[in-house]
ChimeraX commands (.cxc) that place a marker at each C-alpha (Angstrom):
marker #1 position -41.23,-76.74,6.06 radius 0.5
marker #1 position -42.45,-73.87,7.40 radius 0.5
marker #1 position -42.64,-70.35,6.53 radius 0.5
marker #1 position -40.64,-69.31,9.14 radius 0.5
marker #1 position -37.69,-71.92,8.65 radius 0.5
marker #1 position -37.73,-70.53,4.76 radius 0.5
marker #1 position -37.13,-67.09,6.15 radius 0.5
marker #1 position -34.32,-67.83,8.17 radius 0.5
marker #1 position -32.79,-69.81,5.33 radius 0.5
marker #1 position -33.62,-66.56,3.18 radius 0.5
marker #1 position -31.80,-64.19,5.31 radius 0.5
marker #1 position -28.83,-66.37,5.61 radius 0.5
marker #1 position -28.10,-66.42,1.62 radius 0.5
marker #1 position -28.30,-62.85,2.13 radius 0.5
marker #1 position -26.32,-62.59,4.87 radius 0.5
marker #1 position -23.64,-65.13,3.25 radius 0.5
marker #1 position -23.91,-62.87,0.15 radius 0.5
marker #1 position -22.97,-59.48,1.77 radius 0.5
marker #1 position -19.80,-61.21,3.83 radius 0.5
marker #1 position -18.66,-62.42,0.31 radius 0.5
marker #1 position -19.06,-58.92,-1.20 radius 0.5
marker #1 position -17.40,-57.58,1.76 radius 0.5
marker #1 position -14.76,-60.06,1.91 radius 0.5
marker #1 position -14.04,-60.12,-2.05 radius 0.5
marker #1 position -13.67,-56.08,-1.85 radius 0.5
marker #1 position -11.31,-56.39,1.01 radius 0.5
marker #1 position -9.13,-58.82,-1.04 radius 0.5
marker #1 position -8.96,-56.87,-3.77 radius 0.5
marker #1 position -8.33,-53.87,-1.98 radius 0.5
marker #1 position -5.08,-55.89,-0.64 radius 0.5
marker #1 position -3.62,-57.24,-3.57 radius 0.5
marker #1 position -4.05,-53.60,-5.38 radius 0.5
marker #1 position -2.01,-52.45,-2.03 radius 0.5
marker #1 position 0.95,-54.74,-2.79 radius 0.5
marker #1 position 1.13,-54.65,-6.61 radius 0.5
marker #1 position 4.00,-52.88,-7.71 radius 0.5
marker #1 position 4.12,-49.51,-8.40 radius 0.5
marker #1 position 6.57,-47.40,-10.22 radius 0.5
marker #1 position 9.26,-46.11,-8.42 radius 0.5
marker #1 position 10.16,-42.40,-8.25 radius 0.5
marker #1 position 13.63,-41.42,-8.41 radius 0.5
marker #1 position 14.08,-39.41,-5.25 radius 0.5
marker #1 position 18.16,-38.17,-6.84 radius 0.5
marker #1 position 15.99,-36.39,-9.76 radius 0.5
marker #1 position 13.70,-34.90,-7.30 radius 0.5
marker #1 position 16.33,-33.58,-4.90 radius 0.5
marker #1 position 18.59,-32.24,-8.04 radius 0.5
marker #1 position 15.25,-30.64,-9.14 radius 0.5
marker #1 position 14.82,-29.45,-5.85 radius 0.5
marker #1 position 18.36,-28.19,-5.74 radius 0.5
marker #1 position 18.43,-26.37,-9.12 radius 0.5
marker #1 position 15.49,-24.85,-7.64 radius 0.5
marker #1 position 16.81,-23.28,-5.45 radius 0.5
marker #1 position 20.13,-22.40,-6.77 radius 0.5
marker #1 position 17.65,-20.38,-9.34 radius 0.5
marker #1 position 15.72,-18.81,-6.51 radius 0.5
marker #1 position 18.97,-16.93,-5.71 radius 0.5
marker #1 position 20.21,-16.47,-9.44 radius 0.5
marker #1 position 16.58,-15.05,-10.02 radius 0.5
marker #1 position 17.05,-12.93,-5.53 radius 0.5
marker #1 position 20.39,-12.05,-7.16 radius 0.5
marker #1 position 19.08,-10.01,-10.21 radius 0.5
marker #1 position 15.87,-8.71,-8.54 radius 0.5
marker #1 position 18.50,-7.20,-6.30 radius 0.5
marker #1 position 20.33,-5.55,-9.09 radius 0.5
marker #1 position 17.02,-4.40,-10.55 radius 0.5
marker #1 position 16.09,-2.90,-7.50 radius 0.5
marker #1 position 19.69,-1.43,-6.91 radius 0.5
marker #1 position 19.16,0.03,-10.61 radius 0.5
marker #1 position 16.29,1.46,-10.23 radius 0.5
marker #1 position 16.89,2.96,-6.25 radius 0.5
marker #1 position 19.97,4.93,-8.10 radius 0.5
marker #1 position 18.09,5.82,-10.81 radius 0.5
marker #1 position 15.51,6.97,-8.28 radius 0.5
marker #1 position 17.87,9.40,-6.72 radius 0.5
marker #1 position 19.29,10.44,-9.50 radius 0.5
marker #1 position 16.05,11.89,-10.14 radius 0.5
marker #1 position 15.38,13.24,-7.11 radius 0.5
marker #1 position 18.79,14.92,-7.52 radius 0.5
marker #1 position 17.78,16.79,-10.36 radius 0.5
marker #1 position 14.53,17.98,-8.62 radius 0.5
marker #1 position 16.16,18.86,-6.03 radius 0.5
marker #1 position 18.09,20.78,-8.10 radius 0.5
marker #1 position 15.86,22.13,-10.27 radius 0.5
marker #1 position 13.90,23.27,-7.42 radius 0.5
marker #1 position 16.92,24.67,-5.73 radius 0.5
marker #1 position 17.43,26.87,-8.32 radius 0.5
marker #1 position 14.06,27.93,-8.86 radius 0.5
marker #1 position 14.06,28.84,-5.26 radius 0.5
marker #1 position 17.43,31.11,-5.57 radius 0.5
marker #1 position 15.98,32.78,-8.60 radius 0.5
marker #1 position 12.72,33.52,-6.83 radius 0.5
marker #1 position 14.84,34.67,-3.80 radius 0.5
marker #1 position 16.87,37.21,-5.99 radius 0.5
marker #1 position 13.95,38.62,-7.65 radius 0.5
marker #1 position 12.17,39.56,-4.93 radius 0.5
marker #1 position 15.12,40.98,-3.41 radius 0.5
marker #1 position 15.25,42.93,-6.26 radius 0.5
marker #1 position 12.06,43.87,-6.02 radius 0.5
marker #1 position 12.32,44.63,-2.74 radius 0.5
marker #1 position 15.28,47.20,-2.94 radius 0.5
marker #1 position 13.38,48.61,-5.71 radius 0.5
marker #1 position 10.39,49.63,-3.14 radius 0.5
marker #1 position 12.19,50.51,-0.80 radius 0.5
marker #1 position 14.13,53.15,-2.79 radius 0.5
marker #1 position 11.64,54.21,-4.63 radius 0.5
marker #1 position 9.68,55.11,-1.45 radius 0.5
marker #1 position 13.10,56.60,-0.03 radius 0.5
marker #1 position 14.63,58.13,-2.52 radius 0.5
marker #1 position 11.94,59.02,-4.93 radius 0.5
marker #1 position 10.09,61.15,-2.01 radius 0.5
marker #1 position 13.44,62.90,-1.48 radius 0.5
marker #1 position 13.84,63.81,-5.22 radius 0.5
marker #1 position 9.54,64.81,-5.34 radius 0.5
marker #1 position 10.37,66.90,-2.58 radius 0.5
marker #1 position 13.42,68.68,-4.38 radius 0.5
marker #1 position 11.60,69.06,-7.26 radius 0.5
marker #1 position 9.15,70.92,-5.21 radius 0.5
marker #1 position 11.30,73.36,-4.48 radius 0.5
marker #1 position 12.37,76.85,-5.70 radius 0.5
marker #1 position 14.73,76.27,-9.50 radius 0.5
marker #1 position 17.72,78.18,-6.82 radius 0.5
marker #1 position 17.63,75.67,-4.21 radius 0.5
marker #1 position 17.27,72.75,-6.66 radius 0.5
marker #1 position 20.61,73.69,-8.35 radius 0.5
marker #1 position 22.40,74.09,-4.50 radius 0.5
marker #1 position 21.80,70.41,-4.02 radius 0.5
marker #1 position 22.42,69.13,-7.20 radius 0.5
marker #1 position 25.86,70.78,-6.71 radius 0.5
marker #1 position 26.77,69.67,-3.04 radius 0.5
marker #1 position 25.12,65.74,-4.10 radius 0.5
marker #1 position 27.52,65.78,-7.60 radius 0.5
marker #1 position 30.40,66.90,-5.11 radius 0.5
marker link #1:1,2 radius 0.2
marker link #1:2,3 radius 0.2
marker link #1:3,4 radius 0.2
marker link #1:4,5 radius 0.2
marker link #1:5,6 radius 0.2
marker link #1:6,7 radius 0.2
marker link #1:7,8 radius 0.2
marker link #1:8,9 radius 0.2
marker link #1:9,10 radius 0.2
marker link #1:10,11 radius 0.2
marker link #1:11,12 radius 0.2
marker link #1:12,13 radius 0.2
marker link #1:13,14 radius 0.2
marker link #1:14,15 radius 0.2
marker link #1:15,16 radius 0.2
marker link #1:16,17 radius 0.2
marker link #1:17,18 radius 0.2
marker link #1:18,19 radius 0.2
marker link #1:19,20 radius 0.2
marker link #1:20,21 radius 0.2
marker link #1:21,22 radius 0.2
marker link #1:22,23 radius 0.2
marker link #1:23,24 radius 0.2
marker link #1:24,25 radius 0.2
marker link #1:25,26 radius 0.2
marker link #1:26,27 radius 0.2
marker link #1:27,28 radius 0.2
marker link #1:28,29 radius 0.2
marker link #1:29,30 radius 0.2
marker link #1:30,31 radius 0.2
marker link #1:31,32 radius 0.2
marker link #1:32,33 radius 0.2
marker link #1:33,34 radius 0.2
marker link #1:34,35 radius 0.2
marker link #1:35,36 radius 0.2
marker link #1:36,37 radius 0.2
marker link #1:37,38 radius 0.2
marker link #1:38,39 radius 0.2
marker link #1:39,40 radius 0.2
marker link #1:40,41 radius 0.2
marker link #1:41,42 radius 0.2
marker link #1:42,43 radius 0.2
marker link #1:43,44 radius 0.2
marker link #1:44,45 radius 0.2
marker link #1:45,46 radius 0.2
marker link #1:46,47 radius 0.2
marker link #1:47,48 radius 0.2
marker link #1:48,49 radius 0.2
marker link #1:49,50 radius 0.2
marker link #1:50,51 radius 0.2
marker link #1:51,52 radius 0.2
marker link #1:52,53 radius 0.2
marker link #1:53,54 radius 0.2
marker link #1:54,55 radius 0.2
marker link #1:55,56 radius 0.2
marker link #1:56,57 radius 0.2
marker link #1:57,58 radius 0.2
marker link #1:58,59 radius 0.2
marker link #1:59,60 radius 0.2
marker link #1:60,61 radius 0.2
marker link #1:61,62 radius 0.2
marker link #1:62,63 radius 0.2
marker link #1:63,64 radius 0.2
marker link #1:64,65 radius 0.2
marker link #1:65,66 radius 0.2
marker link #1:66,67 radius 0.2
marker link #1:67,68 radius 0.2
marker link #1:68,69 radius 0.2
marker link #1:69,70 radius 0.2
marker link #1:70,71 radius 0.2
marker link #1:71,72 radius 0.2
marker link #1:72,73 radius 0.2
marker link #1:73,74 radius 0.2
marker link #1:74,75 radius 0.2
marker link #1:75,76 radius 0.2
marker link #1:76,77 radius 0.2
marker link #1:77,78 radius 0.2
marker link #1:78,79 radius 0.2
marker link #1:79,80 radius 0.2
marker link #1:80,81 radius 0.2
marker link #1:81,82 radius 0.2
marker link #1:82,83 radius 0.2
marker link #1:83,84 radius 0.2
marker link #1:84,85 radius 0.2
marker link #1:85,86 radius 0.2
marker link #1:86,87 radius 0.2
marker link #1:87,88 radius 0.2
marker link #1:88,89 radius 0.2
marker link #1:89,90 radius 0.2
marker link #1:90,91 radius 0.2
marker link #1:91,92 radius 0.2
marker link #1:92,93 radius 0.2
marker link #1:93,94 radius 0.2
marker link #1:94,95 radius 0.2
marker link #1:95,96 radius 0.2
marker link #1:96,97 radius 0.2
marker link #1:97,98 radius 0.2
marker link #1:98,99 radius 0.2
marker link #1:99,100 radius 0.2
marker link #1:100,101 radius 0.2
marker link #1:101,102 radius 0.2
marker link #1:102,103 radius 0.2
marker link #1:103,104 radius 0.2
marker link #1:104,105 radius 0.2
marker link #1:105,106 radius 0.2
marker link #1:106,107 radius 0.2
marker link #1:107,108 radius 0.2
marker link #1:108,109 radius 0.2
marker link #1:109,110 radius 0.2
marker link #1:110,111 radius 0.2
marker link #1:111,112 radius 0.2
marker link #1:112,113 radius 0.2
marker link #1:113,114 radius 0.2
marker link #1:114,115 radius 0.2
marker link #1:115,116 radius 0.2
marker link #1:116,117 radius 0.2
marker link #1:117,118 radius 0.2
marker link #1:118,119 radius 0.2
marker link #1:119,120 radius 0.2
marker link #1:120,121 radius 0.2
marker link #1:121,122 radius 0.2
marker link #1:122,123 radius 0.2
marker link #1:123,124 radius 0.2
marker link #1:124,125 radius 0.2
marker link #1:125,126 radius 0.2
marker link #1:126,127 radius 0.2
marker link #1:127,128 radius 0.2
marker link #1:128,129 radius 0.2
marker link #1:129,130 radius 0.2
marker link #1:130,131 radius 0.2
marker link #1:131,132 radius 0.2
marker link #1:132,133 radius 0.2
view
């Protein structure tokens, strides 16, 4: 025999070998395929699925109302600032017109009576009597 023929003979065990591995895997891999599995009740699933959703809207339905709560809440709030600062505005309003007719007569009338008072004691006493008139 020679060398070379024992080579070839070597490399066909080896060839034989890895088509065996190849072709065991691939059975395997078959038969695992086809054994039965456990089957999944697809009417739990879909009443899952269903309850699901019919939660979804319970849970829609009272974020709603929680949001509806708190919007009225919200503007019940706002109300009373609005209120609050409608008042605060009136108040401020009156107060300066206060404030402002007191100025003004003070600037008015008050140089009027500085100006009597300036005057001779005679003349004072003629216009107190034709003002009390």
């Amino acid at each position: 025999m020679s060398i070379r023929q024992f080579e070839a003979e070597k490399n066909n065990k080896g060839m034989l070998m890895r088509f065996l591995i190849v072709f065991a895997l691939l059975a395997v891999g078959i038969v695992l395929n086809k054994w039965p599995t456990k089957k999944i009740n697809t009417n739990k699933i879909l009443g899952a699925e269903t309850a699901s959703k019919i939660s979804l809207e319970k849970k829609g339905k009272d974020l709603k109302n929680v949001i509806d709560n708190e919007m009225d809440k919200a503007k019940n709030s706002l109300d009373d600032v609005l209120g609050e600062a409608t008042s605060f505005i009136t108040s401020t309003a009156s107060k300066s017109a206060e404030a402002v007719t007191d100025f003004i007569f003070d600037n008015t009338v008050g140089n009027i009576v500085k100006q009597i008072n300036k005057l001779p004691e005679k003349q004072q006493q003629e216009i107190k009597e034709r003002v009390c008139k």
